[in-house]
C-alpha positions as CSV (number, residue, x, y, z in Angstrom):
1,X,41.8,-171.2,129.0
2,X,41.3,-168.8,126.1
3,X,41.8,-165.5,126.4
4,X,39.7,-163.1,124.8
5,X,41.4,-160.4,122.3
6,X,41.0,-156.6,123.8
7,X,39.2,-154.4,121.6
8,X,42.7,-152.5,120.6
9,X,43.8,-155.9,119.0
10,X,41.4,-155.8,116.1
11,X,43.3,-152.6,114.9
12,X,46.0,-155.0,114.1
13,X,44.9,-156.1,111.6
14,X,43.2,-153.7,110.2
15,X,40.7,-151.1,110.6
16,X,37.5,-152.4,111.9
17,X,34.3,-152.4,110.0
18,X,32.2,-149.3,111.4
19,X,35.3,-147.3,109.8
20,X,34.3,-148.4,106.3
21,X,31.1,-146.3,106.8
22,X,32.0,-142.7,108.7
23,X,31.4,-139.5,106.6
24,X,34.1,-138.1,104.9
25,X,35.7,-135.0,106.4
26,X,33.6,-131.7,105.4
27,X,36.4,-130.3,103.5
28,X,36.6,-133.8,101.2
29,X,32.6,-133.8,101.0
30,X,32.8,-130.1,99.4
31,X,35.6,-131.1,97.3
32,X,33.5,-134.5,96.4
33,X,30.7,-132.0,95.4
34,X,32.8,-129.7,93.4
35,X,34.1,-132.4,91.2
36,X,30.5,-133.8,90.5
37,X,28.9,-130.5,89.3
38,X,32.3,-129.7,87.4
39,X,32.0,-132.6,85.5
40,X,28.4,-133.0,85.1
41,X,26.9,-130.9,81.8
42,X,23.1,-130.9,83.3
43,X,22.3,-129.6,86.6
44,X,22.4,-132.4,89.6
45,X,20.1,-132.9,92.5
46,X,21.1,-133.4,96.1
47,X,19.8,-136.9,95.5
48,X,22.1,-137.7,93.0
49,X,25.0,-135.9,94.8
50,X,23.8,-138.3,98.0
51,X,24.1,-141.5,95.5
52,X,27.5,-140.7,94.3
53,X,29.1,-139.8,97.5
54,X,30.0,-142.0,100.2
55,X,28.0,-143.5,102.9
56,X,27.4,-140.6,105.0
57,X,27.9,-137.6,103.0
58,X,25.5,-134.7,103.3
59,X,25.2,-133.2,99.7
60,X,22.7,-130.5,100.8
61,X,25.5,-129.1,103.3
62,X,28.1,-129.7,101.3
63,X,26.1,-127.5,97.9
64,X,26.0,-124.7,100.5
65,X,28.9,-124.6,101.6
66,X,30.7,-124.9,98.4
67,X,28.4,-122.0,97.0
68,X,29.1,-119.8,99.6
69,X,33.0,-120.5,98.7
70,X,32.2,-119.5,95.1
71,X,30.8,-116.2,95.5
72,X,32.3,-113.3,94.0
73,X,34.4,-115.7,91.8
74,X,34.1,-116.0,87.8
75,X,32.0,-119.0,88.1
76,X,29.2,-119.5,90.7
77,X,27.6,-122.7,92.1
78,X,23.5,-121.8,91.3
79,X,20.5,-123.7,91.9
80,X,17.9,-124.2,89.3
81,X,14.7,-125.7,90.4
82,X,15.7,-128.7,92.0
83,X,18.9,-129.2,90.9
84,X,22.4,-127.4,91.5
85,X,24.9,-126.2,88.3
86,X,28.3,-124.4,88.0
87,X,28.2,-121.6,85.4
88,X,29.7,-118.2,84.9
89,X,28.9,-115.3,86.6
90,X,26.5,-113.2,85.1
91,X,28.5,-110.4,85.1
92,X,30.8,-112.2,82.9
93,X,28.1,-113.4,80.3
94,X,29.8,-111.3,77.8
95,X,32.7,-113.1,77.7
96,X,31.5,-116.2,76.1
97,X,29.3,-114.3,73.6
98,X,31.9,-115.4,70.7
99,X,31.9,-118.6,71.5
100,X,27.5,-118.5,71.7
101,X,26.2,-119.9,68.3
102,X,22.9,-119.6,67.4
103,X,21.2,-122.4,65.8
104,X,17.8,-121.2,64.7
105,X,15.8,-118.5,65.5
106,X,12.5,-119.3,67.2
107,X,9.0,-117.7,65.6
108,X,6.9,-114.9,66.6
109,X,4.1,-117.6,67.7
110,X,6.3,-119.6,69.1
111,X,7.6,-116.8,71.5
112,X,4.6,-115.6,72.7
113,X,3.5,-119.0,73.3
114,X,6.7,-119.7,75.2
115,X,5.8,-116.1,77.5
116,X,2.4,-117.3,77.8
117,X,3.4,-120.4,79.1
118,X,6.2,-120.0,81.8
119,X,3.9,-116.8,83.0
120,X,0.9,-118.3,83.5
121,X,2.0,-122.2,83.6
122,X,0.0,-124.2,84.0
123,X,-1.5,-123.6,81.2
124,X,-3.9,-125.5,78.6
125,X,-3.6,-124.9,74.5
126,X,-6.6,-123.5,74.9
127,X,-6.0,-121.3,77.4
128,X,-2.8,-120.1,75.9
129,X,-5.3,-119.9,72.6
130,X,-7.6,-117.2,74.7
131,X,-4.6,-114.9,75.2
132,X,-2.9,-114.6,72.0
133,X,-6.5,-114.5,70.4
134,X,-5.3,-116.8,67.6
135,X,-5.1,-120.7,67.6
136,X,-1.8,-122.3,68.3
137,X,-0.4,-124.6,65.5
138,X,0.9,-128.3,66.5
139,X,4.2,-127.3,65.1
140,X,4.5,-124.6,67.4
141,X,4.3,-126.6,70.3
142,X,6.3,-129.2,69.0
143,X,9.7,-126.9,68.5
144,X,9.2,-126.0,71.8
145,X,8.9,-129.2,73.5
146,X,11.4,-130.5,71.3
147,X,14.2,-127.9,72.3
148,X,13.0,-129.3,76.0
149,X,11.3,-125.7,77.2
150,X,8.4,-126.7,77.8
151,X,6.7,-130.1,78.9
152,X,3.4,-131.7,79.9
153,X,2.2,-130.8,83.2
154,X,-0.8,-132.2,85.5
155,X,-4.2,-131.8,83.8
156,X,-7.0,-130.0,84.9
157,X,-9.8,-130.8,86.7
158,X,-12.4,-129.7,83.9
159,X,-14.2,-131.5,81.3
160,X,-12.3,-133.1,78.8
161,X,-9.4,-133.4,81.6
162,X,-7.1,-131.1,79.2
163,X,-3.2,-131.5,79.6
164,X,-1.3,-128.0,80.5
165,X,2.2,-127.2,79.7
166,X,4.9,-125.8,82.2
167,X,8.3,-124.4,81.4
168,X,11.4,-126.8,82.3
169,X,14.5,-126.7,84.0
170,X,16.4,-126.4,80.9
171,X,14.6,-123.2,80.1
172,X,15.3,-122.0,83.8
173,X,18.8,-122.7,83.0
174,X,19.0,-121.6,79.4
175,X,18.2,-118.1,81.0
176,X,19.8,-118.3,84.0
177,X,16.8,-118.2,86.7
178,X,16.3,-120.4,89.6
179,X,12.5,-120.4,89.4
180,X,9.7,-119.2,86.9
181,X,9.0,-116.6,89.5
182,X,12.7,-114.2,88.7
183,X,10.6,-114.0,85.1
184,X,10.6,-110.1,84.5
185,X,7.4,-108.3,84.4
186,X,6.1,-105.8,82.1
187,X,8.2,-102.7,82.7
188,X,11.5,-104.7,83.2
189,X,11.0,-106.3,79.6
190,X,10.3,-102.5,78.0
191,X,12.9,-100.9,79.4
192,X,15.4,-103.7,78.1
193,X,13.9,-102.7,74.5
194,X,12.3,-106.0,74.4
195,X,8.8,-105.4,74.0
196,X,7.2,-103.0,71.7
197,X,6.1,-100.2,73.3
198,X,3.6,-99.3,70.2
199,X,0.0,-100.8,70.4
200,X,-0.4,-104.0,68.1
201,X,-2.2,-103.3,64.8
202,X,-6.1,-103.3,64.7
203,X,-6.2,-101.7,68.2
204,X,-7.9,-98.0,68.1
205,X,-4.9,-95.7,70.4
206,X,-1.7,-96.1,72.6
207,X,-2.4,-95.6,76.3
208,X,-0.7,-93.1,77.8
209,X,1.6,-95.3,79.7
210,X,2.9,-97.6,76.3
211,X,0.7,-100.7,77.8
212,X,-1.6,-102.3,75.0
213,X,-3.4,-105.3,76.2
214,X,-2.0,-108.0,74.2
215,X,1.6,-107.6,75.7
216,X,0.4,-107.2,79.4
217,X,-1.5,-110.5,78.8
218,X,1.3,-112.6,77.6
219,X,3.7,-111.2,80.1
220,X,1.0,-111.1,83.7
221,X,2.8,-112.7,86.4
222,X,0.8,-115.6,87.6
223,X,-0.5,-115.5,91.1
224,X,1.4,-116.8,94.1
225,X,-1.0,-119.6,95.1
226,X,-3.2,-120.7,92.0
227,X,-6.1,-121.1,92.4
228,X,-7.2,-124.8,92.2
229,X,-9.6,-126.0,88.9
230,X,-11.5,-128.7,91.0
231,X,-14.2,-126.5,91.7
232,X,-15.2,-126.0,87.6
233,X,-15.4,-129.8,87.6
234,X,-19.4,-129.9,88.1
C-alpha cells in the first residue's frame, strides 16, 4: 500500500508553489517603489510601478506610503497628473539654480500662447487666435509642441471638427504642479512681478485696479466643468 505524503513533506523539498506568488512585505514594496522613481528620469504611473514589481504588489499603497515618509525631507515623492516623481523640495529650488542652464528663451507669442493654452485648454488655434487678437504662426506652435508642452487634444464637436491643444505632463512637471488647476491667477502672477501691470499699447487708460483686458484674458482660469461643444454641432 502506498502511503500518501502529509502536506509538511512538500516543504522538504522546497517551498511550494503558492509561495512563488505572495506580496512582498510592505516595508520591501515601499523600498521596491523608492528604487523605481529614484532611478526613473520621467515620472511613473501606478501601472508601471504594478508591471515592475512582483506578483502582488500594490504600487498605489506603496506611492503613499513612501510619500508620506518623504515629507519634510529635501526631496519629496510628488504626483504629476497621472504619474508619480522624486524631486527637490520646493523650498530648496534655489539650490540647484547654478546648476539650471537655459537653453533658449521662448518668444513673446509663444508665451502667451502657452498661458492661453494651459488656462483655457482645450483650446483650438482659433480660439487661442480670438484672445491674443493676432494670428498664431505655425512656428509658434511647433516650438512648443516640440519642447513637449503642449500636445493635441480631442477635437471639437463643431464644423470643420478643429483639433485643440492641452498642456502636458512635462509642462506640469517643468513647473512643478500636479494639475493645470494649481496655475496662478491674475493677482498671484502680478504680485510676483510677472505680468505688466501697465495697459498694453493702443488701449485708451489703466483701470484703477492695474487689470487691462488682454492680460486677464490670457490668464482666466477655465471653468470647473467645461461646458461640452456638442450642442454648436447643428
Amino acid at each position: 500500500m502506498t502511503e500518501t505524503p502529509k502536506p509538511d513533506a512538500a516543504n522538504d523539498d522546497g517551498p511550494i508553489r503558492d509561495t512563488l506568488f505572495e506580496a512582498p512585505p510592505e516595508a520591501e514594496q515601499e523600498r521596491m517603489v523608492e528604487a523605481i522613481l529614484f532611478a526613473s528620469a520621467e515620472p511613473v504611473t501606478v501601472a508601471e510601478l504594478n508591471a515592475r514589481m512582483p506578483h502582488g504588489a500594490d504600487g498605489a499603497v506603496a506611492v503613499q506610503a513612501l510619500r508620506k515618509r518623504y515629507e519634510g525631507r529635501g526631496v519629496q515623492v510628488v504626483r504629476i497628473d497621472e504619474a508619480w516623481a522624486i524631486r527637490t523640495a520646493p523650498d530648496l529650488g534655489f539650490l540647484m539654480q547654478k546648476e539650471t542652464v537655459e537653453t533658449r528663451k521662448l518668444s513673446r507669442a509663444a508665451i502667451e500662447t502657452l498661458a492661453i493654452i494651459a488656462y483655457h485648454q482645450p483650446v483650438t488655434r482659433a480660439e487661442i487666435e480670438e484672445i491674443r487678437g493676432v494670428s498664431v504662426s505655425r512656428g509658434t506652435i511647433d516650438q512648443l509642441l516640440e519642447l513637449e508642452w503642449i500636445r493635441f487634444g480631442r477635437r471639437k464637436m463643431t464644423p470643420g471638427r478643429p483639433v485643440t491643444f492641452v498642456v502636458t505632463p512635462e509642462f506640469l512637471d517643468h513647473f512643478g504642479l500636479e494639475s493645470a488647476r494649481d496655475l496662478p491667477g491674475l493677482k498671484e502672477l502680478r504680485a510676483a512681478g510677472l505680468l505688466d501691470n501697465r495697459p498694453p499699447p493702443g488701449t485708451p487708460s489703466e483701470d484703477e485696479d492695474g487689470d487691462d483686458g488682454a492680460q486677464s484674458e490670457l490668464f482666466v482660469p477655465p471653468p470647473l466643468e467645461p461646458e461640452e461643444d456638442e450642442t454648436d454641432e447643428e
